[in-house]
C-alpha positions as CSV (number, residue, x, y, z in Angstrom):
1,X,-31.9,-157.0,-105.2
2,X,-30.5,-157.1,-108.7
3,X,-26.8,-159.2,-108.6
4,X,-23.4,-156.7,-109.6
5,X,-22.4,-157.5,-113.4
6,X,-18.6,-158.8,-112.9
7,X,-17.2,-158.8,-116.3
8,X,-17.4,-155.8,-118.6
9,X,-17.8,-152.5,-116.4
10,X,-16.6,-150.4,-118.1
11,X,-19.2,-151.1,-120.8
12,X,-22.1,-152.0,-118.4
13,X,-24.9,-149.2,-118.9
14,X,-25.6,-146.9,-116.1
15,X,-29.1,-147.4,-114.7
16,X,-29.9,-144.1,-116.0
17,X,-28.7,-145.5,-119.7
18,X,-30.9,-148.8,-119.2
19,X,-33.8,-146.6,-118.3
20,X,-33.9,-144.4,-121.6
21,X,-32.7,-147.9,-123.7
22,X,-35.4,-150.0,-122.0
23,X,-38.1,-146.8,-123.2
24,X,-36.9,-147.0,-126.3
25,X,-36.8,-150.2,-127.5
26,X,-39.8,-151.9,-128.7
27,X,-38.9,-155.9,-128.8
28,X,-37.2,-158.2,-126.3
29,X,-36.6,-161.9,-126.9
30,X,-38.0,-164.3,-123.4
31,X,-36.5,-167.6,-123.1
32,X,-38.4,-170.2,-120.8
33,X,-37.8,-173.7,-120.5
34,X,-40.2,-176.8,-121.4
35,X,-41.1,-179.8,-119.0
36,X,-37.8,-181.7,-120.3
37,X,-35.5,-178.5,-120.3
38,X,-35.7,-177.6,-123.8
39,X,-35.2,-173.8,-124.3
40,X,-38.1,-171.9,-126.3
41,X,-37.5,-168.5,-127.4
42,X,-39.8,-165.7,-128.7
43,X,-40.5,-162.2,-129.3
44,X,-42.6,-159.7,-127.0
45,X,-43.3,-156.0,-127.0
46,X,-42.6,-154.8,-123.5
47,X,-42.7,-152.3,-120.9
48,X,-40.1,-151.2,-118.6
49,X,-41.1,-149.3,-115.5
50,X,-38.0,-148.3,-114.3
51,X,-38.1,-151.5,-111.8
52,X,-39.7,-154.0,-113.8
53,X,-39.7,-155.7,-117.0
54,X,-43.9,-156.2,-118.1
55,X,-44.3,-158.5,-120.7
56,X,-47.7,-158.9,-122.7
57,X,-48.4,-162.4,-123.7
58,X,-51.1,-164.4,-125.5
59,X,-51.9,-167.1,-122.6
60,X,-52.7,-169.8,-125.2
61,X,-49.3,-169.4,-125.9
62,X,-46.4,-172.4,-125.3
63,X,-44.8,-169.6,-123.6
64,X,-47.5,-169.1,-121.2
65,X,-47.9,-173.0,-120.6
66,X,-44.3,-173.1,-119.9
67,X,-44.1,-170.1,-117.5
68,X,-47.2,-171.7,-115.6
69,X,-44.8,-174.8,-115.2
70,X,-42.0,-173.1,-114.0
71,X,-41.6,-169.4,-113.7
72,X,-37.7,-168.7,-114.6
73,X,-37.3,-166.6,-117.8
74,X,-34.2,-164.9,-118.9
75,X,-34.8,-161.8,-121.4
76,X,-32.7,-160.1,-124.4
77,X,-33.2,-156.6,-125.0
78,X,-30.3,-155.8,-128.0
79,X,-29.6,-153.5,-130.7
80,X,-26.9,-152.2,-133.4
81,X,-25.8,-153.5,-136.3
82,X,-22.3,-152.8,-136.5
83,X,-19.8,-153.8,-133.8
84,X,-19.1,-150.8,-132.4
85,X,-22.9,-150.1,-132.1
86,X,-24.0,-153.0,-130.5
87,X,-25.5,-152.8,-126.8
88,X,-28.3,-154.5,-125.3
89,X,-29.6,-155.7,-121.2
90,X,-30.6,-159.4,-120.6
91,X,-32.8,-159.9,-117.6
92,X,-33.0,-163.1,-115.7
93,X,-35.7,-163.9,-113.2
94,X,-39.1,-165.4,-112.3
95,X,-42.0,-164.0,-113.7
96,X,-45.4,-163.3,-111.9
97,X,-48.7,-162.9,-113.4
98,X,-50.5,-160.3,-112.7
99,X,-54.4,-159.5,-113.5
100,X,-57.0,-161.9,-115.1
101,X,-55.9,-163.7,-117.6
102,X,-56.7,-163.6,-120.0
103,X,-57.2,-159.7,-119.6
104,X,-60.3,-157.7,-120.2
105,X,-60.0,-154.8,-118.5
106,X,-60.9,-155.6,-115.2
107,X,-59.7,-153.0,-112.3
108,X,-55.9,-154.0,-111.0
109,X,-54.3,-150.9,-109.5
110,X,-50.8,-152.8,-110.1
111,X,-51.2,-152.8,-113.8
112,X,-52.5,-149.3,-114.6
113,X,-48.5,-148.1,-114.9
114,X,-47.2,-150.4,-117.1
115,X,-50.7,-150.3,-118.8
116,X,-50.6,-146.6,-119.8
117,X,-46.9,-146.9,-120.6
118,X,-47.6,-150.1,-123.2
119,X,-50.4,-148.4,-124.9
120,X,-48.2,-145.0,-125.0
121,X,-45.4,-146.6,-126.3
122,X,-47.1,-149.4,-129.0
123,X,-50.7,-147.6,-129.7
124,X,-50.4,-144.4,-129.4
125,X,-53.4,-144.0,-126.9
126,X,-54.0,-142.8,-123.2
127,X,-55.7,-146.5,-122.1
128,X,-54.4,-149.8,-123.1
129,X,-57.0,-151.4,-125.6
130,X,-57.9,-155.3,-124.3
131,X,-58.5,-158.1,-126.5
132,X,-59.2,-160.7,-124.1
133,X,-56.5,-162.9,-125.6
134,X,-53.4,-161.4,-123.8
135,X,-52.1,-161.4,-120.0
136,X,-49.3,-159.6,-118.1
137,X,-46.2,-160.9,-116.9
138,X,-43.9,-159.2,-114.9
139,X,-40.4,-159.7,-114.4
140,X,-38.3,-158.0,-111.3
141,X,-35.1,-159.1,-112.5
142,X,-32.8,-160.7,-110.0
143,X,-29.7,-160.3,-112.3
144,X,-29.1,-157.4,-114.8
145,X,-26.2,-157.3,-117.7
146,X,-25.7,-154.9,-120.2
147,X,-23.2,-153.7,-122.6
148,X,-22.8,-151.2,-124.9
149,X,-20.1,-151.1,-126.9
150,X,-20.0,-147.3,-127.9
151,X,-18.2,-147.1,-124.8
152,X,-15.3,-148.9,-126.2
153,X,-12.9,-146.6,-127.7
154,X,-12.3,-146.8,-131.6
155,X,-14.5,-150.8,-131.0
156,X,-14.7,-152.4,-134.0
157,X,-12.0,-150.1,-135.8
């Protein structure tokens, strides 16, 4: 169950407004944390299933190593340049692996939806292309905020 955003309701997307913004947008930024707490961010392309944030990592990747380690993540999705365009979701949660990994192609029933949408969405094909370098990653989010400040009347004026 994803947590209630407190602050900001009135700017908080609707799920139906996360949905389309999610689709659309084609980099998040993960943060994970190293063996002595350090934060490491990075950039990933992404799927959203309407549920579920799938991330597709190299797994020789400090990332990977850290997730290994200790699963929590938080993720940015944001865009807008001026201030009254700016909106954006983070995610925070564990993430899971899911398939081989690395991945070659190998049958997984669990990844063929965010599969078809990632190649849809980054390749423009019908069947996600493996390189035997990258793995999935998926994050159910326990806690969801968003914002987007178009809803704020005259923002930034």
């Amino acid at each position: 169950m994803v947590a209630t955003q407190r602050r900001g309701r009135r700017i908080m997307m609707t799920q139906e407004e996360l949905d389309v913004f999610l689709a659309g947008q084609r980099t998040c930024r993960v943060a994970t944390v190293d063996g002595d707490g350090s934060p490491h961010i990075s950039a990933l392309w992404f799927a959203w299933d309407g549920s579920s944030l799938w991330l597709y990592s190299i797994t020789r990747s400090r990332r990977w190593a850290q997730l290994r380690r200790d699963s929590r993540l938080a993720v940015v999705v944001d865009d807008g340049h001026e201030y009254g365009e700016l909106r954006g979701v983070e995610l925070s949660g564990s993430a899971v692996f899911v398939g081989e990994a690395p991945r070659t192609g190998e049958p997984c029933p669990e990844l063929e939806p965010p599969e078809r949408l990632f190649a849809a969405k980054y390749f423009g094909l019908d069947r996600m292309p493996h390189d035997g370098r990258h793995g999935w990653l998926r994050l159910t989010p326990d806690s969801v905020a968003s914002w987007d400040f178009r809803k704020i009347p005259q923002a930034g004026g």
